[in-house]
LUMFIKOL-344777 format. One record per residue (C-alpha): x, y, z. Coordinates in steps of 0.1 Angstrom, whole numbers, plus 5000, padded with zeros to 4 digits. Example, Ala and Ser with C-alpha at 12.3 -4.5 7.8 and 13.67 -1.06 7.14 Angstrom:
512349555078513749895071
//
This chain:
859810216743859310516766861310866762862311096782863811486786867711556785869911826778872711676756875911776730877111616705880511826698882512046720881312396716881812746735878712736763877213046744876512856714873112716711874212366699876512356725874112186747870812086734867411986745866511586737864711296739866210956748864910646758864410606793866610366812865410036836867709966865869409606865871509466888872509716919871209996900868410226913866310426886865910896905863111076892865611416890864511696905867811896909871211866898874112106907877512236881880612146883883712196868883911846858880411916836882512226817885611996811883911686797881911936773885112046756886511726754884911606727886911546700884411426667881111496666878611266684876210986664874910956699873811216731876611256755874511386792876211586813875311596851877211476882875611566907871811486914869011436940866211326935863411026944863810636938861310526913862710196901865309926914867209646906866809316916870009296936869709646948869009636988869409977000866610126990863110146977860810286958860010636971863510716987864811106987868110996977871411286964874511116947877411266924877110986898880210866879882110986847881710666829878010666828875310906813874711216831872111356856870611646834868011436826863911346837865310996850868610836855870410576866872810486894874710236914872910226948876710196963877510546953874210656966872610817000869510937014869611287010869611517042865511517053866111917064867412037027865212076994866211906968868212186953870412236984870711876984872311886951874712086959876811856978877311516968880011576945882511826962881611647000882911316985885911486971886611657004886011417023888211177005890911377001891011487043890311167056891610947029894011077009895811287036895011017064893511307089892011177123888511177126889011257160889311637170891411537200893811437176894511737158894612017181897712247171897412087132897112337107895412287071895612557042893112557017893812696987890912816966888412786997885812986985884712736955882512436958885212196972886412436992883312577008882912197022886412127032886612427053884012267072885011947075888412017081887112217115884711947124887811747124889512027147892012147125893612527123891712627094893812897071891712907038892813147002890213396988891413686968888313876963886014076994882813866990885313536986886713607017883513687037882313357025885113157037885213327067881513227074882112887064884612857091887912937085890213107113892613307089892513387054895313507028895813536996896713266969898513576943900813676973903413496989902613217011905313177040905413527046901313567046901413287074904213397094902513717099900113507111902813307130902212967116905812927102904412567087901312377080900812047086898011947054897512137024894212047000894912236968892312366946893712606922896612586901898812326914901712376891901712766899901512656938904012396939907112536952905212766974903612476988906412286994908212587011905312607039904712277044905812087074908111777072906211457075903011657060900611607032899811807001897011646980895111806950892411786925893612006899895611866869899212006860899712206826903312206835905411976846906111996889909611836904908511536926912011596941911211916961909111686984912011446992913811657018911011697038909311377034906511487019903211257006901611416979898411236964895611286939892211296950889811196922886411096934885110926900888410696910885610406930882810456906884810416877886710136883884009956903886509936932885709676959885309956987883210146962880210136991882510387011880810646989877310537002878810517040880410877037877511057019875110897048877411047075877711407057873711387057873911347094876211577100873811827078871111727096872311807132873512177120876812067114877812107079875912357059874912327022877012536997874512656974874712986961872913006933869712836916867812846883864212726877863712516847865512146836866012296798869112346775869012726782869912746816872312466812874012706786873912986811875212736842878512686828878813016812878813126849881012846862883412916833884313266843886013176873884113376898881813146913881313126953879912786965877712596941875212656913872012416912869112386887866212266898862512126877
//
C-alpha cells in the first residue's frame, strides 16, 4: 500500500490553531472508472475551503482534505477515462463530495477536468478553475447572457463584490460578452484592481445603489451577479434592477429575503452553485470540461487574465493555516495559490 502527503482536520478549529489543519499521511488513491489520478503541484483558497473547515461538527476517526481547486500533471487513468493521458497539464476545481486537492496526488472525474492554459505556471493556473466555472455558469447559465457581444450592446451588469476571486473573473467575462460593466469595491487598491480587470464604472456596495448609478446615469441594470451579502443587498437590488432582468448569487442568506419584491418586475433570481454537476453527477456534467477548455483558450490568446494575487512556497500544514487566516479576514484581492 503506498502513502502519500496531505494536509488534513479532523475537527473544526480557528485557522490559528495548529490542529486546525494538520500535516498527514494517507494512502494514495488509483483512478477507476472516468477518473484521472494529478500529481498536484498547485492548488489555490477559497472560501468554500474556510466553510467546510468549520463545519465539522464531531471530531473525525478519519482525514477530511480540503482543496478545490488544483493543477497539476496526469499520472494515472481509468480505464473508461478518454480525455486524457498520462503526462497531461491539466487545472480543475474538484467537487465537494470527494477528498480534497491539498494533497501529493488526487483524484478526479476527467468530465470536470481541462488542460490547463499552456502560457500559465501551474500556480496561476490554479487560480481559476473554481471561480471561472462559477462565473461562467452563473453569466451564461444561470442569467442566460448571450455569448454574442452584438447581443448585448447597451446591457448593463453590476457586480457586487468585484474585487474577490469570483469577481475578478466575472468582470472579465462579462466584457468579453460586451456588457456595461459597473463593478463594487469599497477600498482604494479594491477599486484599482477592478478597474484593471475591466470594469467601466465602479461604486460602492456600503452606499446607496440607485443613487450611485444615476449619477452615473444608468437609472437600471439589466444583470446583477451578487457576491457579498445577499440578504443585506436584496432590496437595493431589486430597486435597480430592470424588469425582465436577472439577479443571481452565490452567497447564502442569514436572513430571510421576500421572494415577493421580484414579482412586480418580473424578476428571475437563481443560485449559482458550481459543485451542483459534480455532486450530483448530472448528465451535462462534461459542460465543466467544455467551459474550462474554452476559458483556457480565451487565456491563452490574451483574453482573460489569471487572478492570482498571492502565492506561498511549500505544500505543508503551515501555510495552509496562514492561507485561510488571510482569506478569513475579508480583505483579499483576487486569489491566493500555494504551490510545491
Amino acid at each position: 500500500m503506498q502513502k502519500m502527503n496531505a494536509v488534513g482536520l479532523f475537527e473544526s478549529l480557528p485557522a490559528e490553531n495548529e490542529e486546525s489543519l494538520q500535516n498527514i499521511e494517507v494512502e494514495k488513491p488509483s483512478p477507476q472508472g472516468r477518473d484521472i489520478l494529478v500529481e498536484v503541484k498547485a492548488v489555490s483558497i477559497n472560501p468554500v475551503d474556510t466553510k467546510v473547515r468549520g463545519s465539522v461538527k464531531e471530531k473525525l476517526e478519519e482525514p477530511k482534505i480540503l482543496g478545490y481547486d488544483a493543477a497539476g500533471v496526469v499520472v494515472a487513468t481509468g480505464e473508461e477515462v478518454s480525455l486524457f493521458s498520462p503526462g497531461d497539464e491539466v487545472y480543475y476545481a474538484g467537487s465537494v463530495g470527494r477528498q480534497g486537492t491539498n494533497s501529493e496526488f488526487h483524484l478526479v472525474d476527467e468530465r470536470i477536468t481541462a488542460k490547463k492554459p499552456s502560457n500559465l505556471d501551474f500556480a496561476e493556473a490554479a487560480a481559476l478553475p473554481l471561480t471561472t466555472i462559477t462565473a461562467w455558469e452563473a453569466i451564461y447559465e444561470r442569467m442566460h447572457v448571450s455569448k454574442d457581444p452584438e447581443q448585448n450592446k447597451g446591457k448593463t451588469m453590476l457586480i457586487i463584490g468585484a474585487a474577490g476571486g469570483v469577481g475578478s473573473i466575472a468582470v472579465q467575462i462579462a466584457k468579453q460578452a460586451g456588457l456595461q460593466v459597473i463593478g463594487t469595491a469599497s477600498r482604494d487598491e479594491t477599486k484599482e484592481w477592478v478597474k484593471a480587470r475591466g470594469a467601466d464604472h465602479l461604486i460602492n456596495h456600503h452606499h446607496n445603489f440607485k443613487e450611485q448609478l444615476q449619477e452615473l446615469s444608468i437609472n437600471e441594470v439589466d444583470y446583477i451577479f451578487c457576491l457579498h451579502s445577499t440578504d443585506m443587498h436584496w432590496e437595493a437590488m431589486v430597486e435597480v434592477a430592470a424588469p425582465q432582468s436577472y439577479i443571481c448569487a452565490i452567497v447564502d442568506t442569514a436572513e430571510k429575503v421576500d421572494l415577493a419584491l421580484l414579482k412586480q418586475k418580473s424578476i428571475t433570481f437563481a443560485w449559482e452553485f458550481m459543485f451542483t454537476r459534480p455532486l450530483f453527477t448530472t448528465p451535462d456534467m462534461i459542460e465543466q470540461h467544455h467551459l474550462l477548455t474554452d476559458a483556457a483558450s480565451l487565456v491563452e490568446k490574451g483574453e482573460l487574465a489569471t487572478t492570482m494575487t498571492e502565492r506561498l512556497k511549500g505544500f505543508d500544514a503551515e501555510n495552509f493555516r496562514k492561507g485561510h487566516q488571510l482569506l478569513e479576514e475579508g480583505k483579499m484581492i483576487g486569489k491566493l495559490v500555494i504551490e510545491k
